[in-house]
Structures are given as C-alpha cells and as structure tokens.
N, C-alpha and C positions, 0 to 999 in steps of 0.2 A: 504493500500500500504506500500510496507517495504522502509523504510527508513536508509539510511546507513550516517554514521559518519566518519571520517578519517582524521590526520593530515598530511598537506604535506606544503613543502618547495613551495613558492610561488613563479612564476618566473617572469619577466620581461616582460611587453607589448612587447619591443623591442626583444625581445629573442621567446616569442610567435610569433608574425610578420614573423620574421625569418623562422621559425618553419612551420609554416602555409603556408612557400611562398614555402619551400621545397616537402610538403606534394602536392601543386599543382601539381610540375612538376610529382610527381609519379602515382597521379589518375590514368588518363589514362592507364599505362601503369601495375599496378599491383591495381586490383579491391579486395577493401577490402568492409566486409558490413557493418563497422561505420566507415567513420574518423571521430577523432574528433573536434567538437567547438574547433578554438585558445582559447577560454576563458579558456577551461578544462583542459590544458596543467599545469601538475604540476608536483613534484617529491613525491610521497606517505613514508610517514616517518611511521605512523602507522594507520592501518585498525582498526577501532572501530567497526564497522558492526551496528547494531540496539541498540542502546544505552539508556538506560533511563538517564533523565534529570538529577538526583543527582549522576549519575556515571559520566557523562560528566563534571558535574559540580566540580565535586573532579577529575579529570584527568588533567582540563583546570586549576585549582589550582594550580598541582604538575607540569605541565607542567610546564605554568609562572613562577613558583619559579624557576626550575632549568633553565629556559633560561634567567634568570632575568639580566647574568651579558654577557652572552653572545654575541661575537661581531659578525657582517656582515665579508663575507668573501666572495672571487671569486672563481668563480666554471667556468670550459670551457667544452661546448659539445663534446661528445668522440665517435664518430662514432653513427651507427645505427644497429638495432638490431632485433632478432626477438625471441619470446617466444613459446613453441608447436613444433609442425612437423618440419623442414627442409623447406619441400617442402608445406605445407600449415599453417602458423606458426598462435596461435589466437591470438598475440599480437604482432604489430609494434612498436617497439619502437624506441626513440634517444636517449644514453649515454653519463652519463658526465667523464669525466676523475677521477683518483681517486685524493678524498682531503678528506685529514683526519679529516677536521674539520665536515664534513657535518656527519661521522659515528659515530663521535662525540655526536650531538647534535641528529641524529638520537636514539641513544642510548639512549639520556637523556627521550627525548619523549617517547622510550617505555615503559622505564622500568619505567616512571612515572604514565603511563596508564596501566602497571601490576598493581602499588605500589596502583592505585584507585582502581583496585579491575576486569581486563579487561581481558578476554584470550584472547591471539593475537595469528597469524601464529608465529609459529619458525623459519621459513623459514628466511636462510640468508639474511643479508639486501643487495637487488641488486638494486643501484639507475637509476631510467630511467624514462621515459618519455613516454608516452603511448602515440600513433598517430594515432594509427588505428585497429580495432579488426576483427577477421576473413578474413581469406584470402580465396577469392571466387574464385578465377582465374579457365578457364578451363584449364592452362598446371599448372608445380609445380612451385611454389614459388621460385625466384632465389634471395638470399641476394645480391648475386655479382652484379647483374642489379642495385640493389637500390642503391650500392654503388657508383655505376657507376656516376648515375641520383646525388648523396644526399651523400657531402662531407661537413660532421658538425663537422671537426675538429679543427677550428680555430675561432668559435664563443665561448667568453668571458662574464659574466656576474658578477655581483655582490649579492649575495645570502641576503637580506635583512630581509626577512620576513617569520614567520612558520604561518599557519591559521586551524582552525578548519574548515573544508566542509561539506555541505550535500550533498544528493543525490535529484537529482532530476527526475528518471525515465521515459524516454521518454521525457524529456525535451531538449533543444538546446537553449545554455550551461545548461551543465546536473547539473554542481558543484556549490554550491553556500557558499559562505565564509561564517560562522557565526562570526567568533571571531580571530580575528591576533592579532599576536605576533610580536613587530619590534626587529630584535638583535640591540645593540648600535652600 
C-alpha cells in the first residue's frame, strides 16, 4: 500500500470544531463523496509523497533547523473555496486570509525538503483547507449557495505548530502526525 508523507500547519481543535460544524450544515445540501474527519483538517505546507526513511529523516533535520527560531503567529479563515470545475469542483475547501508569515515558513519547509534531496509540485503555494472531495450533486455545483450556508470570515486562530503526517488510506482520520514542530 503506498504510503504518503506531507508537512502541514496544524490547526486548532477549536478551529477544527468550527470547521466541522460548518461542513454539517452543507451535507445535505451539496453531496460530496468524502468529507472529511475534523481530525484531517490541516493546511499542506509540503507534499512529500512516498518517502524513504533517510530522506524524511534529512528533511525533518532541515526543516527543524530553519523553524528552530520561529515564532506562532495568527492566521483568520478567509472564505471558502473550490478546486476543478465550477460546477463540479474535486476539492472543497476553507481559506485563510493572506499573512505573510505562514509563506514564510511555508517556504522555509520547502525549500528545506528540496535542500534533502525531495521533488515537490511547483505549483504556487495556495493555503486552504480541504473539506470535502468530489462533488456528486445531480445539478452543478453553486459556490454562491455554500457561501450563503458557510461564512468563515471572522474565525481567528493562533498558528502554533508544523507536523510531519502520514497517510492512512481508507482510514477515518486518514492523517496521522508522526513528528511536530512547536514555533516559540
């Protein structure tokens, strides 16, 4: 079974909670075919993909070093979002507002897991929050309904902690923390 690797900003039970309570009210009303575990709620800083142990282990190094002196910072939910199609999007997501500390440290994590030795996506770093994947509906997918139901602009947090995840395919919660990092 393949196994996936990934560093992401860890967020707040209270902010998960949150999260989760939003994702109820929308069930119903726009059928996706995963939501996910509140537990798996995170912000993906970098995709490692199938990793062998001495490359993780030199990433988790460079990593730690460069967030060695870095501090916690507050991050606020910035509406919601969708990834794909318009009208059948395969990723639901929640955004945070922009702060330049988090593309900051996003930065430092990648180019730390280049510097180990890692190909990563180039793909611009676009910070969010993944909620739900494939949208099933039988009409099209309306962002504007979600916004309607799911107003996550004024939810606040404190950005604490980066963690190394695995995957856990077919699992619920699918993510499981191997190794965190607390900013001071």
């Amino acid at each position: 079974m393949n196994t996936h690797f990934f560093f992401a900003l860890v967020l707040p039970d209270d902010i998960k909670e949150y999260l989760y309570a939003v994702t109820e009210q929308l069930k119903s009303e726009f059928p996706f075919k995963k939501w996910l575990h509140p537990a798996d709620y995170h912000i993906t800083m970098a995709f490692l993909g199938n990793a062998p142990d001495s490359l993780k282990k030199d990433a988790l190094e460079c990593v730690e070093r460069e967030l060695a002196n870095e501090t916690s910072f507050e991050l606020k939910l910035g509406g919601i979002g969708g990834f794909g199609k318009n009208e059948s999007p395969r990723i639901l997501w929640a955004g945070v507002q922009k702060q330049e500390k988090l593309f900051t440290i996003q930065k430092k994590i990648y180019d730390s897991c280049v510097e180990a030795g890692f190909e990563l996506d180039k793909k611009p770093f676009k910070p969010h929050i993944t909620l739900a994947r494939k949208y099933e509906g039988e009409s099209p997918f309306s962002l504007e309904g979600v916004r309607q139901i799911a107003n996550l602009e004024d939810e606040h947090f404190e950005a604490v902690q980066v963690a190394l995840y695995q995957t856990h395919l077919g699992a619920s919660p699918s993510y499981e923390k191997i190794f965190t990092i607390n900013l001071q």
